[in-house]
NUVOVO-413024 format. One record per residue (C-alpha): residue in one letter; x, y, z. Coordinates in steps of 0.2 Angstrom, whole numbers, padded with zeros to 4 digits, always signed. Layout:
AXYZ;...
! end
This chain:
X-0018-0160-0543;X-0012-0155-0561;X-0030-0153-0566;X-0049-0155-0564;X-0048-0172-0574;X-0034-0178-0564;X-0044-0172-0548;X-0061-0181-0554;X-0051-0198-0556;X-0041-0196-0540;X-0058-0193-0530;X-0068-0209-0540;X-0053-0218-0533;X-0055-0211-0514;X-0073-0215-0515;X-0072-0231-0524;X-0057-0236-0507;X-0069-0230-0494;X-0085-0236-0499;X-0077-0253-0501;X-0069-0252-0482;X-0086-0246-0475;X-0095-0261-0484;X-0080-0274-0476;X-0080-0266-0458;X-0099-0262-0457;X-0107-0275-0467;X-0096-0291-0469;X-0087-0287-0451;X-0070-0291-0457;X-0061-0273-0457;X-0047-0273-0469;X-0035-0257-0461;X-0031-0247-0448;X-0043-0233-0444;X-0027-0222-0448;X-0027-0228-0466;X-0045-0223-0466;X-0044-0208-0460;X-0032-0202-0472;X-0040-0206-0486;X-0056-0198-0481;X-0044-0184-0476;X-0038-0183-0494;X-0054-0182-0501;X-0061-0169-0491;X-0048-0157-0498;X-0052-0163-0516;X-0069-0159-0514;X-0064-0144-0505;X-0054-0139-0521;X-0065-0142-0533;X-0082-0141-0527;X-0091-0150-0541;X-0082-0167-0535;X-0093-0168-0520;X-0106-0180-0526;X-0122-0183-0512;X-0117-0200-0512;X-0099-0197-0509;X-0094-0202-0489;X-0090-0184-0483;X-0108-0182-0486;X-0116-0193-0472;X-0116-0179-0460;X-0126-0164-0464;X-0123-0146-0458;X-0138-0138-0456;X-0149-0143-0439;X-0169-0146-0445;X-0182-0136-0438;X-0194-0151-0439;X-0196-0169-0446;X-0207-0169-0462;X-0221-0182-0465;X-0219-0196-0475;X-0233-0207-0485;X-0225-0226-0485;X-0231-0232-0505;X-0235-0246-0494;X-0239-0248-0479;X-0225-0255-0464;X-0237-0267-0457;X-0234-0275-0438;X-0233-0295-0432;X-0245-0303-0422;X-0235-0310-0408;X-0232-0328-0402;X-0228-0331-0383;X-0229-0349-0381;X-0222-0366-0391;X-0242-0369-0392;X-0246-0351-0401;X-0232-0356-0414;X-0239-0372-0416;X-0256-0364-0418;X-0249-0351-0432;X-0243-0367-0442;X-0260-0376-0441;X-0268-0361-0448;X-0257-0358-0463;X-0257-0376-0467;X-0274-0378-0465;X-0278-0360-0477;X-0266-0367-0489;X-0277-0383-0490;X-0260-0394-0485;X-0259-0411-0474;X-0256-0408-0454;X-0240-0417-0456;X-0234-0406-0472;X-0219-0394-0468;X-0217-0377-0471;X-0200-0368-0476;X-0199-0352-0464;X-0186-0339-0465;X-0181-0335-0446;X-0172-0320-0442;X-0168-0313-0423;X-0180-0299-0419;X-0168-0282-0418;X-0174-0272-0403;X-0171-0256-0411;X-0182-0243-0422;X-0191-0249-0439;X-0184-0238-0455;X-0190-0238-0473;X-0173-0233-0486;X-0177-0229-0504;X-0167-0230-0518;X-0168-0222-0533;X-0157-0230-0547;X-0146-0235-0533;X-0142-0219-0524;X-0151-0217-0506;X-0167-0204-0511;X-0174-0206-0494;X-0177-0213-0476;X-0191-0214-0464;X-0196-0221-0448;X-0212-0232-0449;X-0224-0221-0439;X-0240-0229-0440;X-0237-0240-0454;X-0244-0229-0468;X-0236-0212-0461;X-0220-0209-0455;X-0206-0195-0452;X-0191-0191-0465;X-0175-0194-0456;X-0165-0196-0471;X-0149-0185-0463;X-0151-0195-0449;X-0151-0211-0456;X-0135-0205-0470;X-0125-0204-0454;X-0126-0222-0450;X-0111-0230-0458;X-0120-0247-0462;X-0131-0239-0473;X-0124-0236-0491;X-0127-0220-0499;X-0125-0229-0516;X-0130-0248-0518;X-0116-0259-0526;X-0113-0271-0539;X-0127-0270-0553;X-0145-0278-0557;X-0153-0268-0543;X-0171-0261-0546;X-0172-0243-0552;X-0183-0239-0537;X-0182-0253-0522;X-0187-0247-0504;X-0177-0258-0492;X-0186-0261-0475;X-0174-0265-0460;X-0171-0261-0439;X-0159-0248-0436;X-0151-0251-0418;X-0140-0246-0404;X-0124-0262-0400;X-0123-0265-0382;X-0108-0259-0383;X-0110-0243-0389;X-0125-0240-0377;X-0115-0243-0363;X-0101-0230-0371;X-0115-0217-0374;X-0122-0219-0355;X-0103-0219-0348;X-0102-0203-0358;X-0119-0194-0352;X-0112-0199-0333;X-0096-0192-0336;X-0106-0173-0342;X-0118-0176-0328;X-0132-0181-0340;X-0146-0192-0338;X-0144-0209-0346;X-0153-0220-0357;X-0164-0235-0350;X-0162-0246-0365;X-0153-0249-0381;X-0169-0246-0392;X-0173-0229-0381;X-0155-0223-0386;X-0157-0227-0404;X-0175-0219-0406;X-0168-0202-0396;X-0153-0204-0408;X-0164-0203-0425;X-0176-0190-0419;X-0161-0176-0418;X-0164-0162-0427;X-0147-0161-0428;X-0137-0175-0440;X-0121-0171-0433;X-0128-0179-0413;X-0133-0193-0422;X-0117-0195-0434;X-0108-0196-0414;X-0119-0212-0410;X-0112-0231-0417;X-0128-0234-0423;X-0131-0250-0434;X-0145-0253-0449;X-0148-0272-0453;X-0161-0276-0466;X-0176-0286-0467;X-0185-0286-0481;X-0189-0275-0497;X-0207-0265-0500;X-0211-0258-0515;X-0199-0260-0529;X-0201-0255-0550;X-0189-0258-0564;X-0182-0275-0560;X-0183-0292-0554;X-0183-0301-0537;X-0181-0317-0531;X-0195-0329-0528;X-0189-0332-0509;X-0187-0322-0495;X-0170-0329-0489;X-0164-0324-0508;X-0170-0308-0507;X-0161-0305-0490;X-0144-0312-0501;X-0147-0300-0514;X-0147-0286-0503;X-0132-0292-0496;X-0123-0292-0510;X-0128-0273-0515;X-0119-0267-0499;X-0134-0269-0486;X-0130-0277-0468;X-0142-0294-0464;X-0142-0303-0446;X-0129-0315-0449;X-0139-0326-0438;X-0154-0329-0448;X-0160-0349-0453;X-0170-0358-0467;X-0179-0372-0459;X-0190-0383-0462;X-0205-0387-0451;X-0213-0378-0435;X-0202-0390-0424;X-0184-0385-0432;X-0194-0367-0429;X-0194-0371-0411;X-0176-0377-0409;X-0171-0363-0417;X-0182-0352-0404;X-0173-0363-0390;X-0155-0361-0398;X-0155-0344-0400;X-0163-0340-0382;X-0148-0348-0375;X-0136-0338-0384;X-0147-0321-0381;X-0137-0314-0369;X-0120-0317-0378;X-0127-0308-0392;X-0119-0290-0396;X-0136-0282-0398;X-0154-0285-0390;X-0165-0294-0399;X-0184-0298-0390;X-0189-0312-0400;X-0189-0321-0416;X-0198-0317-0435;X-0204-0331-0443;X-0211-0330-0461;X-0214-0341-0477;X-0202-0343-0487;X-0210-0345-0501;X-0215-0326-0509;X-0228-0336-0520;X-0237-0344-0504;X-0235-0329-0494;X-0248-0320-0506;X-0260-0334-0506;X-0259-0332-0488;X-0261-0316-0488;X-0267-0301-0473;X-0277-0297-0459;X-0279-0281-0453;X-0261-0274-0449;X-0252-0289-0451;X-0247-0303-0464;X-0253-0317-0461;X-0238-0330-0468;X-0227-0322-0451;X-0227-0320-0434;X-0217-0315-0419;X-0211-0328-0406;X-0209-0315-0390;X-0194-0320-0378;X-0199-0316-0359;X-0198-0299-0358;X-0179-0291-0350;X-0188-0271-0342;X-0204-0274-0333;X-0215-0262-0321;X-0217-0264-0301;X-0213-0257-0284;X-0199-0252-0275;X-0203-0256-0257;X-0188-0254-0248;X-0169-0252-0250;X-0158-0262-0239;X-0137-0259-0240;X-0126-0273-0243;X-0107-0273-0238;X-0094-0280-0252;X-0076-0289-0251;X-0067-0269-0253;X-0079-0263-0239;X-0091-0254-0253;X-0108-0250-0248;X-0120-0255-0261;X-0138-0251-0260;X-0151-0263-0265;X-0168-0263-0271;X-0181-0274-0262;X-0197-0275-0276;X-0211-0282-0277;X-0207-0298-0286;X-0210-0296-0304;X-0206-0309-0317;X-0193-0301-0329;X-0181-0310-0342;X-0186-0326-0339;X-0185-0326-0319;X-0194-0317-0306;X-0185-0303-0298;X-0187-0296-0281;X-0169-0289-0277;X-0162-0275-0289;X-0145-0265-0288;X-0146-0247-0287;X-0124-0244-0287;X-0123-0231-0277;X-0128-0215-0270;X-0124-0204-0285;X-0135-0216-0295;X-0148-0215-0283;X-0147-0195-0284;X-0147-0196-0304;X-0162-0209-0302;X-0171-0196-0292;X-0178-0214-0284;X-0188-0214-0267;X-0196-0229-0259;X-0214-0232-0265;X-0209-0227-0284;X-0215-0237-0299;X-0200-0240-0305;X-0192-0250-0320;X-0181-0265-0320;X-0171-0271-0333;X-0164-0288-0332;X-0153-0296-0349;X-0146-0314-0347;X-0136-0316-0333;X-0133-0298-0327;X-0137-0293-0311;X-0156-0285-0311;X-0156-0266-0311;X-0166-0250-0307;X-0164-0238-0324;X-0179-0227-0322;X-0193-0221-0311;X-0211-0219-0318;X-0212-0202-0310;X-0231-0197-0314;X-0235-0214-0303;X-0225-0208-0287;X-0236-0207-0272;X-0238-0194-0259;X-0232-0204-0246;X-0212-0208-0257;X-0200-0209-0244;X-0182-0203-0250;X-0167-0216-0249;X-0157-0212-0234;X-0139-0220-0233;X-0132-0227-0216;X-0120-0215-0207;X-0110-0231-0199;X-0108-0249-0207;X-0124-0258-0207;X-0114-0275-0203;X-0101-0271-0190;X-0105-0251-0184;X-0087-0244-0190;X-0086-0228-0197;X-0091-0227-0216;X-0080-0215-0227;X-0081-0208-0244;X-0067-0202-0255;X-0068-0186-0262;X-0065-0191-0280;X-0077-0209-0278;X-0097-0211-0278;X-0095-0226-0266;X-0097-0226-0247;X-0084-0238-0236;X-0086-0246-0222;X-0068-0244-0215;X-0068-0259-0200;X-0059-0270-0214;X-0056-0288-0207;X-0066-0283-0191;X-0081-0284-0203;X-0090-0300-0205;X-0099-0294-0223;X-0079-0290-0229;X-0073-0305-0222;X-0085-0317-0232;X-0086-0307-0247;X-0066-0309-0246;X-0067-0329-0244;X-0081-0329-0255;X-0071-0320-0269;X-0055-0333-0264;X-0063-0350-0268;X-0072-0342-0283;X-0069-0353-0300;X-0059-0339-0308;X-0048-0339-0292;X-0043-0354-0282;X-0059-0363-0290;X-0062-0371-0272;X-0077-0381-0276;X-0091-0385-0264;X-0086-0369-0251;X-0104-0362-0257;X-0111-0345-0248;X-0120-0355-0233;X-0103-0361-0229;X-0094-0345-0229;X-0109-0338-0221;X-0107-0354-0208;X-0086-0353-0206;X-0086-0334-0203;X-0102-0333-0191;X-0094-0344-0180;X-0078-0336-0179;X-0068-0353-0186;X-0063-0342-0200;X-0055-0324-0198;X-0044-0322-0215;X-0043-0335-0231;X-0028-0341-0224;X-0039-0349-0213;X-0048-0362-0223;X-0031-0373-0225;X-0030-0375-0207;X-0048-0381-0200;X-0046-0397-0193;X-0058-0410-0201;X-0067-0410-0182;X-0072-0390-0185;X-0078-0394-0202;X-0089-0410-0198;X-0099-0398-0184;X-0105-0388-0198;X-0123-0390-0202;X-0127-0399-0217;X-0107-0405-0217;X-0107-0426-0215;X-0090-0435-0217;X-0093-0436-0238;X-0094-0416-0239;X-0081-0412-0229;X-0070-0423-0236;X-0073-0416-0255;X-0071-0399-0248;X-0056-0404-0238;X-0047-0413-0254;X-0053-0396-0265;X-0044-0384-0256;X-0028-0397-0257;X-0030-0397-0276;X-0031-0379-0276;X-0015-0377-0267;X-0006-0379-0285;X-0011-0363-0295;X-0005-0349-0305;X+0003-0333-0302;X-0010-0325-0311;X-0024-0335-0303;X-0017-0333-0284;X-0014-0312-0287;X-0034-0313-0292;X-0039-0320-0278;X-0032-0308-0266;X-0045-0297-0271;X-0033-0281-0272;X-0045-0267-0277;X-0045-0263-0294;X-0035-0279-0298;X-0045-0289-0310;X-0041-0305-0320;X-0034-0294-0333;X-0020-0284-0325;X-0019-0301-0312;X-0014-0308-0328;X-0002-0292-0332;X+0007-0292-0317;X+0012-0310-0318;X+0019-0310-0333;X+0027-0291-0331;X+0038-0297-0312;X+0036-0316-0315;X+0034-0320-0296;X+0027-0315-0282;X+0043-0308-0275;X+0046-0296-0289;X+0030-0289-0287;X+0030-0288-0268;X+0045-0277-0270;X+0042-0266-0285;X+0041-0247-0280;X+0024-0238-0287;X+0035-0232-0302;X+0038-0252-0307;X+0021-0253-0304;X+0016-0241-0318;X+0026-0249-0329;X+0013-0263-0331;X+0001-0264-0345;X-0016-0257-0340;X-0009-0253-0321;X-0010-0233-0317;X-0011-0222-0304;X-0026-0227-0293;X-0023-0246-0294;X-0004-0245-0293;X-0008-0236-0277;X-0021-0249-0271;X-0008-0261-0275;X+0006-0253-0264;X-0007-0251-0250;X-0008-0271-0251;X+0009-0276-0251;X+0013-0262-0237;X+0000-0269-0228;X+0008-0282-0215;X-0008-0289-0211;X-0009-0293-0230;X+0010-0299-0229;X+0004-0311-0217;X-0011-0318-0225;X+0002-0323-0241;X+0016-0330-0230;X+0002-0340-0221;X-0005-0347-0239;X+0013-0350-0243;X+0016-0359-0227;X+0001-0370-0230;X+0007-0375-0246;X-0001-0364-0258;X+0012-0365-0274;X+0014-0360-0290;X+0027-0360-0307;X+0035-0342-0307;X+0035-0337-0326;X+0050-0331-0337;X+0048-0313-0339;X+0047-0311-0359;X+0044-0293-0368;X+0024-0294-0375;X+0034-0298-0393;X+0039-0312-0386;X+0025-0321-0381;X+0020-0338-0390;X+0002-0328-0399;X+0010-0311-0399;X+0002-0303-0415;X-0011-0316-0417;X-0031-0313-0416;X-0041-0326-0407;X-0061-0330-0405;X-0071-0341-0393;X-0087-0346-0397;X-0101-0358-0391;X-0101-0365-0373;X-0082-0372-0365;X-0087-0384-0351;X-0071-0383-0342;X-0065-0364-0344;X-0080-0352-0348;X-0076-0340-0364;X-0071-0326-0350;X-0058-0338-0343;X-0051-0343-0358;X-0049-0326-0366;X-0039-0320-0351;X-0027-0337-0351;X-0024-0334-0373;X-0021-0316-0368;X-0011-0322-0355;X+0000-0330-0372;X+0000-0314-0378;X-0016-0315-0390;X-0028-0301-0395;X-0047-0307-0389;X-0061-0301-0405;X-0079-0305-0403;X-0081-0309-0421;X-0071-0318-0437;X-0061-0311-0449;X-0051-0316-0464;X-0036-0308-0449;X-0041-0323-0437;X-0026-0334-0435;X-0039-0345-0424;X-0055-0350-0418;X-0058-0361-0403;X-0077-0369-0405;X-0087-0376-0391;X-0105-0385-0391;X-0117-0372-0397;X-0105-0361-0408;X-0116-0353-0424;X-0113-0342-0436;X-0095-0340-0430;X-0089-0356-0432;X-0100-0356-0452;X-0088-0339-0453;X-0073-0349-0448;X-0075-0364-0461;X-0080-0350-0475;X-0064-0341-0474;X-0055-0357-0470;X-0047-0354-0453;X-0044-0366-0441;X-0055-0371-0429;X-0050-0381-0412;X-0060-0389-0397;X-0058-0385-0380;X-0046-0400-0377;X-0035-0393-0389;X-0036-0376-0381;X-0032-0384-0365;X-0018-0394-0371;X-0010-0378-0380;X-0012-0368-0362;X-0006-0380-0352;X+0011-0384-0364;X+0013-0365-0363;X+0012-0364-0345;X-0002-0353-0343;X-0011-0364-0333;X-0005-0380-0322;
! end
C-alpha cells in the first residue's frame, strides 16, 4: 500500500466485506460467494495486518483463532444467574403449567396466553457479553451462577460476531444462547476420528462440549460448530423490547443467529400443535433438538409471574421421547445382506428409545465392534434419531460384568455354510455362496421390488421370505414368471392379493434406465451414480460395453465401483438375469446422451420441503438432479425453485420472503415426466 492511511482504509474495507459475508452465510444462510472469493479477501487482510501490525483490531476475523493453548479454563461469576427449566413430558403436564400461570395471574380458565416457542438446541448452554458491541467475553453456564471462560473457544465459532452490527445496542448486553454440533458436521468429525483410528463421539452435544473444553482454540476453530441465541440476561445503557419474540429480532438484526423455527402462538392448544408439528419434522431437522421451550411472551407478565428455586416460572420445557437410552446387550446375532456382507446385530433388552421400543441394534461390523471394545453382557448405550436404524455408540464400561463374554464372528456363512472372506483393504466380512445363499437371494429381491427401484408394491418381506424358502424363486428374474397357481399356494395369498401383486409387477415392467440400473443392486451403485450412468451411456447397451476407463469417466464412478461394475456386467450369470427381465418384458426409454450443460436445470439450485406423497424428498432430489439440478437443504436469495409439500415451514415462509417460486408436487411431477426423467 502507498501508506499507513491507505492501508487502515483498505483493511476497514476487508473487515467491513468479511463480517458482512460471515453474517449472510452463518446467520441469514443465504451465502453470497464462493469460498475462493472469501478466502482471498481474508488472505489480503492477513498480509495488511501482517504489515502493519497496529491494523489488527481483536474484533478483526483473523482474530477468532487464538495461538496460545490455555493451561486452564478460569471461573466465571454469571451477574445473573443461567437458570434451568422445569420439564414437561406429557400434553397433560403442559396443560397443567397453563392452568397455573393463569390461575397466578388471576386470569379466566379460558383466557389465552401468547408463548414464544423455540426448538430446544441439544447442544451446550453459553453466556456472550458485549461491551459497547465488541465481544468482551464467553462462558459455559456451569451451575447457573458459576461457569468456565471459554472466550477463545467461543471466538472460533463463525456464527458468533466479534463485533455486533447496526446501532442501538446496549453498551453492556450479555446474550444467552446454545452453542451446537449440525449432524452434519458430527458425522464429518466422527468419519475423521475413524479414518486416524480415534475413538468417536456418541452424540452431537458430547462433540460440541469436548469441542469447547479445549484448551487449545485452534481444535475447536477445526470443528463447524454453530451458536444460536436465545434470550439476553443482564444488559445496561440501553433499551429492550417489551416481548420476547422482539428481543430475539433485535438480536438478529445486530448479527446474532435465532432458530429460524421458532413460533408466537396463542394458547396452550396452538402450543400443542406446534409440539406435534415440529415432532414430525424432528428428524429432517439438520441439528438435534430434545424438545421444545415455551415462555411468556410478554416481558411484563413474565416478572409478575416470577421464579421458583432454579427456574422461572413463565417457561417450561416440553421433552420429546428421549433418542440414547441405557440397557443390556444380551446377545449378538449375524445377519446376511443382498452383497453377501455380514452385519452383526445387537439383541437388547427392550428399551423404549425415540419414541419406540428397541430390542435390535446394528453394531456395522467387526472393526466397530473392536473400536466399541463391546462384549455381551455390557450396559451399553443406544441411540435412536427419527427413522435411523437403532445403534450401539458406547459401552458403560465401569457396569461390565465378570461374566462379558467377547463377540465372536462366524468362520462360515451363518445362512448357507460357504466360506466367509474379507478383503484386505474392507472392515466387512462376506459370505462368498452368492445366489447359492437364501439371505443374498432375498435381500436381492427385496432390494428389486423396493419403491426406489421397480416399486413392486405388495411383495412385502413375508413374501420374499415365502417365494425364496420354497425355492419358487432363485433370481428376480424369477418373479415375472410364477404362474398365478404357484402364487395362490402361498399362505396368506387369496385370488384378490395375488392378483394386485401380479398386476404390480406388470406395471413395473415400464421403468427408467436409472430406476432398473438401481435395482440390480450392483455394489456401490446407489441412486446417485444409478442416476450418472444413465444419463452418461444413455442405455443399457452402452453401459454393458464400456471398458473400466469409460467407466471412470462417469461423475462420482472411481476405481472400486467402476471395478464392482465390470464384475457385474462380466458376470454371465448377471447377463442372464438382465436378458431374462428383458425377455419378460421389462422396458424402458434410452435417453439422449447431453453434456451436464445441457441439461434442462443445469446451473439451477432447487429445494424440497414438507412431505411429497407420491415421491419422498430423497426421490425427488435424485430425479431434479437427474435434470441436471443442484439439491440445497436450505433457501437462498440463489434458489431458482422450491418445490413445497404438506407440512413445509420455515422454508416455504423463506421462499415467499425472497419471492421465489414455489410449486406442488403435481407440478414437480408434471415438469419430471415432460423431461423424461421418469415414465
Amino acid at each position: 500500500m502507498a501508506n499507513a492511511q491507505a492501508a487502515a482504509d483498505e483493511a476497514a474495507r476487508l473487515r467491513e466485506q468479511l463480517d458482512s459475508w460471515n453474517y449472510q452465510y452463518h446467520v441469514l444462510d443465504q451465502p453470497s460467494v464462493p469460498d475462493a472469493e472469501y478466502d482471498r479477501c481474508m488472505q489480503q487482510l492477513r498480509a495488511l495486518e501482517a504489515q502493519y501490525p497496529a491494523l489488527c483490531t481483536p474484533d478483526s476475523p483473523t482474530q477468532r483463532v487464538g495461538a496460545t493453548p490455555l493451561s486452564q479454563f478460569a471461573q466465571v461469576q454469571h451477574e445473573m444467574p443461567m437458570l434451568s427449566l422445569d420439564n414437561a413430558f406429557s400434553a397433560e403436564d403442559l396443560r397443567d403449567f397453563n392452568r397455573r400461570l393463569l390461575d397466578r395471574l388471576g386470569w379466566a380458565p379460558d383466557e389465552a396466553l401468547e408463548y414464544a416457542c423455540e426448538p430446544k438446541l441439544d447442544g451446550i448452554a453459553v453466556s456472550l457479553l458485549y461491551r459497547d458491541g465488541q465481544l468482551q467475553r464467553g462462558a459455559t453456564r456451569g451451575d447457573g451462577t458459576t461457569g468456565e471462560d471459554i472466550t477463545h473457544n467461543v471466538r472460533t465459532v463463525a456464527s458468533v460476531p466479534l463485533r455486533l452490527r447496526g446501532s442501538g445496542f446496549p453498551a453492556l448486553l450479555e446474550v444467552r444462547g446454545e452453542i451446537y454440533l449440525p449432524r452434519a458436521g458430527f458425522e464429518q468429525l466422527n468419519e475423521e476420528a475413524r479414518e486416524r483410528g480415534e475413538k468417536t463421539f456418541v452424540n452431537p452435544r458430547n462433540a460440541a462440549a469436548g469441542s469447547l473444553r479445549q484448551l487449545d482454540a485452534r481444535i475447536t476453530a477445526r470443528r463447524p460448530l454453530q451458536m444460536c441465541c436465545y434470550s439476553v440476561g443482564l444488559y445496561q445503557g440501553g433499551e429492550m423490547p417489551a416481548r420476547h419474540s422482539d428481543i430475539l429480532q433485535r438480536l438478529h438484526t445486530w448479527g446474532l443467529r435465532i432458530n429460524a423455527e421458532s413460533r408466537v402462538v396463542k394458547g396452550i392448544a396452538a402450543c400443542e400443535d406446534y409440539y406435534e408439528a415440529l415432532a414430525q419434522r424432528r428428524a429432517t431437522l439438520p441439528y438435534d433438538i430434545d424438545g421444545i421451550v415455551y415462555k411468556v411472551n410478554d416481558l411484563q407478565l413474565q416478572q409478575r409471574l416470577g421464579f421458583v428455586s432454579r427456574a422461572p416460572r413463565w417457561a417450561i420445557a416440553r421433552k420429546f421421547p428421549a433418542q440414547e437410552e441405557m440397557t443390556r446387550l444380551l446377545a449378538v446375532e449375524f445377519q446376511v445382506g443382498r452383497t453377501g456382507a455380514i452385519t452383526p446385530v445387537a439383541r437388547l433388552e427392550p428399551v423404549f428409545v425415540g419414541g419406540v421400543t428397541v430390542s435390535n441394534a446394528t453394531l456395522h461390523n467387526a472393526d466397530e465392534v473392536e473400536r466399541l471394545d463391546v462384549r455381551i453382557g455390557d450396559t451399553v448405550i443406544v441411540r435412536r434419531a427419527g427413522d435411523v436404524i437403532p445403534q450401539v455408540v458406547a459401552v458403560v464400561p465401569e457396569q461390565r460384568p465378570d461374566n462379558a463374554q467377547p463377540v465372536r464372528f462366524p468362520d462360515s456363512c451363518p445362512v448357507c455354510g460357504s466360506v466367509v472372506e474379507r478383503a484386505a483393504d474392507e472392515a466387512v466380512l462376506r459370505c462368498m455362496g452368492g445366489l447359492v445363499c437364501q439371505a443374498q437371494q432375498k435381500a436381492a429381491i427385496r432390494h428389486f421390488v423396493s419403491r426406489r427401484a421397480m416399486d413392486v408394491d405388495g411383495l412385502g418381506d413375508k413374501l420374499v421370505d415365502q417365494l425364496v424358502d420354497q425355492g419358487l424363486v432363485r433370481t428376480v428374474a424369477d418373479l415375472y414368471t410364477l404362474p398365478r397357481e404357484a402364487w395362490l399356494g402361498l399362505e396368506r395369498m387369496g385370488a384378490k392379493s395375488v392378483d394386485n401383486v401380479l398386476a404390480a409387477l406388470e406395471q413395473s415392467k415400464a421403468t427408467t434406465l436409472q430406476r432398473f440400473i438401481y435395482a440390480l443392486g450392483i455394489r456401490e451403485v446407489g441412486e446417485s451414480t444409478a442416476g450418472n450412468l444413465a444419463r452418461h451411456f444413455g442405455s443399457w447397451e452402452a453401459l454393458a460395453a464400456a471398458s473400466e476407463e469409460a467407466l471412470l469417466a462417469v461423475p462420482d464412478v472411481g476405481p472400486v465401483v467402476a471395478d464392482h461394475l465390470r464384475q457385474f456386467l462380466d458376470s454371465a450369470d448377471s447377463l442372464s438375469v438382465v436378458q431374462a427381465l428383458r425377455n419378460a418384458g421389462v422396458h424402458w426409454p434410452d435417453l439422449e446422451v447431453r453434456p451436464a450443460e445441457a441439461l434442462p436445470l443445469a446451473g439451477e439450485t432447487w429445494v424440497v420441503t414438507g412431505k411429497l406423497e407420491s415421491l419422498g424428498r430423497s426421490e425427488a432430489k435424485t430425479l431434479l438432479e437427474s435434470l441436471g439440478a443442484r439439491v440445497a437443504g436450505s433457501v437462498s436469495a440463489k434458489t431458482a425453485m422450491v418445490v413445497a409439500g404438506p407440512g413445509a415451514g420455515s422454508k416455504l415462509g423463506k421462499a415467499t420472503e425472497l419471492n421465489i417460486p414455489v410449486i406442488d408436487e403435481a407440478a414437480l411431477l408434471t415438469l419430471l415426466r415432460r423431461h423424461g426423467a421418469m415414465p
